[in-house]
N, C-alpha and C positions, 0 to 999 in steps of 0.2 A: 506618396509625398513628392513636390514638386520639389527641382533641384534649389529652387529659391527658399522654402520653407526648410529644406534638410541645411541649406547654409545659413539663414537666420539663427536654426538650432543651434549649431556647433560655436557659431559666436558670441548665443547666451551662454551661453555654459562653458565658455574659454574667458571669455570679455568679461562673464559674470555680470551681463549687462542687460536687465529688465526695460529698457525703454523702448518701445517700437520704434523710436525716431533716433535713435543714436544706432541700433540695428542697422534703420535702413541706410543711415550717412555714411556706417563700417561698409557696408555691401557696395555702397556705392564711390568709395574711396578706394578701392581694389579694383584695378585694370578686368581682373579672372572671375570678377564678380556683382559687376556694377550694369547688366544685364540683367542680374536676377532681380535687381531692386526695384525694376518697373514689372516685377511679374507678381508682386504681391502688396496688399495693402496694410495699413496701420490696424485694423479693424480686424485683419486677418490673423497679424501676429498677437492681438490680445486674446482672442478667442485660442489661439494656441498655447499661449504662456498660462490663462483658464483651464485650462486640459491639463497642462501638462504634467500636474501632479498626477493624476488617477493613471497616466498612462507611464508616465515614469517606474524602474524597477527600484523598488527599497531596498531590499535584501541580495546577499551571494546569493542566495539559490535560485531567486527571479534571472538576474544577470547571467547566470550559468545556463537556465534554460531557453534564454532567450539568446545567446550565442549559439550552443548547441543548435536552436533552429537555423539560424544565419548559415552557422558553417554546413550541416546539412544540407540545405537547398545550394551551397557554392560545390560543396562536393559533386553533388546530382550535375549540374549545370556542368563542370568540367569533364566528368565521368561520359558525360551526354556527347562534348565537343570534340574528346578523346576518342571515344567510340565512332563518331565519323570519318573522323581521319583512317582509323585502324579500317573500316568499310571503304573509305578510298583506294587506300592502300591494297585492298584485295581483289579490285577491278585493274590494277596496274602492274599488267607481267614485266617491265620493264624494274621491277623493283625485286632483286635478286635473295637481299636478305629479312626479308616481310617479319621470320618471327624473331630475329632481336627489336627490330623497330615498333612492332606494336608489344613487344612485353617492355619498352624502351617510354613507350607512350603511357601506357597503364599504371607502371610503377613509378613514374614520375609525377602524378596524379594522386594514386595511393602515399605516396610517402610526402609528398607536399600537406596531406590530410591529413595525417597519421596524428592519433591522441597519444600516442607514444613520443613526445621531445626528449626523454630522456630514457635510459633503463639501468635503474642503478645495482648495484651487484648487491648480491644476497647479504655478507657481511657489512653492509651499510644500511641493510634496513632491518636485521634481526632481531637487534637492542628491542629498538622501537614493537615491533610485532611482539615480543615476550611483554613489553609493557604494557600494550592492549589485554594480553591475556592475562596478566593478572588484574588488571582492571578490571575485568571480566570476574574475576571469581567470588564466589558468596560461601555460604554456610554449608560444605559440600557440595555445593552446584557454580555452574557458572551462568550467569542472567540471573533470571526474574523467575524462583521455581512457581508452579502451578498448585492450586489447591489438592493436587492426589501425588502424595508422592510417591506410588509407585511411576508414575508417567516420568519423575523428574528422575528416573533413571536412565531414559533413553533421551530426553530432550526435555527444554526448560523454555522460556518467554526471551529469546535474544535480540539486543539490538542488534538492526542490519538484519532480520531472519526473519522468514515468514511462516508460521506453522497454523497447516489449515485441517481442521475438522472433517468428518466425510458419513453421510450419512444417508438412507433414503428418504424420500420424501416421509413427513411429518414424524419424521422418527428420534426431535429432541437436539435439532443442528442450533437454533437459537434460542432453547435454555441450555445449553452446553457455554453457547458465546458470550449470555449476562450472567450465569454464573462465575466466570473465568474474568467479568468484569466486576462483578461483586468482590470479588476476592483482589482482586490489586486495589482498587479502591479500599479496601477494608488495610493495607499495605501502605497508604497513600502514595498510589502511582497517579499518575494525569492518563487518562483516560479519553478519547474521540472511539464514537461506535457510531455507525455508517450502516446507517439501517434500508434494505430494500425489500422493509415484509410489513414493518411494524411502524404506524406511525406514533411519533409521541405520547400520548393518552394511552396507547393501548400497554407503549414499553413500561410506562410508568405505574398503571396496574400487577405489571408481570413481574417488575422490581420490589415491588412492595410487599407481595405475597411472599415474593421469597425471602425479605428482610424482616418479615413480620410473624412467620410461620400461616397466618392465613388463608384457608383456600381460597382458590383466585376466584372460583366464581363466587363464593360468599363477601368477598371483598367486593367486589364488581358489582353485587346488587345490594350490596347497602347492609347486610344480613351477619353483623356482627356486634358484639358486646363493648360497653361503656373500655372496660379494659383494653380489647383488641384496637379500639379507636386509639386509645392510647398511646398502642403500639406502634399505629401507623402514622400518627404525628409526630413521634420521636424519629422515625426512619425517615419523613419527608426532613425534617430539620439535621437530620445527619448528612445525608445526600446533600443538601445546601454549603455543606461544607467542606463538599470533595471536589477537585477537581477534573469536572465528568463535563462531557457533552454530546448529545444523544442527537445523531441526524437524523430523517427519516430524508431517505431520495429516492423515489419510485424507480428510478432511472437510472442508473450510474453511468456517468462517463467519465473518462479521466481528466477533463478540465475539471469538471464540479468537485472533483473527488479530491486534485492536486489543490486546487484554493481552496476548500474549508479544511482540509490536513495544515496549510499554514497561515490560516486563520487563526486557528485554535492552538497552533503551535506561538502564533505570535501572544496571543491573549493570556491563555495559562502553562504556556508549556505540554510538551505532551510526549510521553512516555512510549505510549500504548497505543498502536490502532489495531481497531477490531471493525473487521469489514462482513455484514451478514445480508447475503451471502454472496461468493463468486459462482455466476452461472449464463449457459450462452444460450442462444438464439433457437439451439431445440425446442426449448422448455416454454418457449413461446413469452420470455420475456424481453428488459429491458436492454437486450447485446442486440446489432444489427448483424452480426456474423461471428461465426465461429472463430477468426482472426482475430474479430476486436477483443474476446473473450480474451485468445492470449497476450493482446497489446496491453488491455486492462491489469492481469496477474504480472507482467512485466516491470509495468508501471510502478505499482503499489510496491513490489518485492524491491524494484533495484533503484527508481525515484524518489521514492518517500522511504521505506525501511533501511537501504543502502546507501544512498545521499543523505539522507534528512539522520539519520542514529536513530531511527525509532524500529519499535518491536512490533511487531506484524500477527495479527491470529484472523484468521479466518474459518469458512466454512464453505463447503460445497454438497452438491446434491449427488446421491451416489445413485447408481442402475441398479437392475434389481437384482444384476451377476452381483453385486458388490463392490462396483468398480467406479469410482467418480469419472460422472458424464463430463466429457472432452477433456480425459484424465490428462493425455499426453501435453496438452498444451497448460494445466495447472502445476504436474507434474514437475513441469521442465523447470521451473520457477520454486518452488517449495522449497522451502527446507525442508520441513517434517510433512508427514501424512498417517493421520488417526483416524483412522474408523470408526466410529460408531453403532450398536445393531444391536437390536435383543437378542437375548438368551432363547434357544429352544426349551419347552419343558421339560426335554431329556437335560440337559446341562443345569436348568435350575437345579434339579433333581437330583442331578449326581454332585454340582459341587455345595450343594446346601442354600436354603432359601437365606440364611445368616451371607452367602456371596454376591446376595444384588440380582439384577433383572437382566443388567446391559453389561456387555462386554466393548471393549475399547481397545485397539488392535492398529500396534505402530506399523504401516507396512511400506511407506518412504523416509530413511530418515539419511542426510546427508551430515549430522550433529553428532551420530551416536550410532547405538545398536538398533538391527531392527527384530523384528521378533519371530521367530520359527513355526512353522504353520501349526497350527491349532492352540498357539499360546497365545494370551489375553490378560487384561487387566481388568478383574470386579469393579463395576462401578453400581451405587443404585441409582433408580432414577426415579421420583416422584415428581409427576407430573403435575399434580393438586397442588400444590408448592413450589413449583418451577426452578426445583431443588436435585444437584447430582452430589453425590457423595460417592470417597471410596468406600466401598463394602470390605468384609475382611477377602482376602486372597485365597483362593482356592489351592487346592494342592492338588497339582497334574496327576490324572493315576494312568499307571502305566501298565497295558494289557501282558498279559503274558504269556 
């Protein structure tokens, strides 16, 4: 933007004055600014006053992040100027006391930036923190509890928190995530699910089956009963009356991700996001590097679930140690971390076919407890039905 155009601005929106030619007569009644008036035309400012709504921020949270870039690139740019000095300074032996002057340079830099203006003492913000937490509390849980509650013993659905799923490949990571959206929906929570597997038609199949009891592939080719039909036109007209929104983005990056999070935030509110799934550039998808993998979990966790007050679930794809691929950089971000895995035949066996297929095993939790090596959660898992349920709980046996 030309400095003629950035002073036009300032004076529509100080002046409050819409006319390209009262603009230009303000620019050109100022000594400091009646050189910009011949640097642009009538034609130029309507085509900008045209614009300027789509490119204008609505909301705090547009404006916050469109500061935060400002002030990042001035930080970078002073940090940059700083740092040459402090390089001059190290070719110059006539300069005797070099390290107060460049820790003199740096922290004058640092604290001019600092998102810290104030730091207030503990007894002035503890009211307030205790009032959060009781806001926070439910029916013995604090959040949003989950459809299993043995799970809502270690951790729940909180705003501000991000709890992600973990599983190997095709082993139930995204009927785990619409079942867990079936269920706040069924709650009426608002709902955005950020699909990178499935696109619409297909989620809309997989929804059904599980709200219908239907197997999925009988549903899919047409191969059910006047009843079942029934069934599944009561579920589409229930669904019509939640509010849900199903993305499919092959792709995810964090622009697409941060504008439809407050797209949908602005349109019905939204409680809930569920991202399926978090995964990087091994896997031969849509991450360009291992970085952005953690710039993405970054985002989501402390942008939208800790700026925005919304509730975070995810999933990720685990190795085949057990261990979610580029763990440390989803890790570092998580609140929680569930595993997901079948049962061996020896464990079906010994804790009873009545305890389920799949075990489910807290092994990050920064909320709660986590759980002690070979201890787990029964869950079943019907695949036909796109259906998990708690199984009854096993009971540990202890050799002797």
């Amino acid at each position: 933007m030309s400095y003629a155009l950035f002073g036009a601005l300032f004076l529509h929106f100080y002046l409050d004055e819409t006319n390209p030619y009262s603009i230009l007569q303000s620019l050109q009644s100022q000594e400091a600014t009646a050189k910009y008036a011949d640097e642009i035309t009538v034609a130029q400012l309507n085509d900008f006053f045209d614009t300027s709504d789509s490119l204008a921020r609505h909301t705090v949270e547009d404006y916050k992040l469109c500061v935060d870039n400002v002030i990042d690139a001035a930080f970078r740019r002073d940090a940059l100027q700083s740092l040459k000095k402090c390089e001059a300074m190290c070719f110059n032996e006539s300069i005797k006391d070099i390290e107060q002057q460049i820790y003199r340079s740096l922290d004058d830099v640092m604290m001019e930036f600092s998102a810290t203006t104030e730091v207030p003492a503990y007894k002035d913000v503890i009211d307030e923190c205790w009032a959060e937490i009781e806001g926070r509390q439910g029916s013995g849980y604090a959040g949003i509890p989950f459809k299993f509650p043995a799970l809502n013993d270690y951790a729940t659905i909180e705003r501000g928190e991000l709890f992600i799923f973990g599983a190997e490949q095709k082993q139930g990571k995204s009927m785990m995530l619409l079942n867990c959206a079936v269920d706040l929906l069924q709650h009426d929570y608002a709902v955005l699910y950020l699909d990178s597997e499935l696109n619409t038609r297909l989620f809309t199949a997989r929804i059904l089956a599980h709200l219908t009891g239907i197997e999925y592939k009988r549903l899919t080719s047409g191969n059910y009963s006047e009843e079942e039909e029934r069934r599944i036109i009561e579920a589409k007209e229930w669904l019509k009356t939640r509010k849900f929104t199903h993305l499919y983005i092959p792709t995810f990056d964090q622009h697409s991700i941060y504008t439809a999070v407050k797209k949908v935030n602005h349109t019905q509110g939204l409680d809930v996001l569920i991202v399926d799934y978090f995964k990087g550039k091994g896997e031969g998808d849509a991450f360009d590097s291992y970085q952005e993998l953690g710039r993405f979990v970054d985002m989501v966790k402390n942008q939208i679930c800790g700026e925005m007050n919304i509730a975070g679930i995810g999933a990720a794809q685990a190795t085949v140690t057990g261990k979610l691929a580029d763990s440390a950089k989803i890790a570092r971000n998580a609140s929680t971390i569930a595993m997901i895995s079948d049962k061996t035949p020896e464990e079906i066996e010994a804790d009873g076919a009545e305890c389920g297929n799949k075990k489910l095993r807290v092994t990050v939790n920064r909320n709660g407890m986590q759980m002690a090596q070979g201890e787990y959660i029964d869950l079943l898992f019907d695949g036909n039905h796109i259906l998990y349920q708690q199984a009854k709980q096993h009971i540990p046996q202890t050799p002797f």
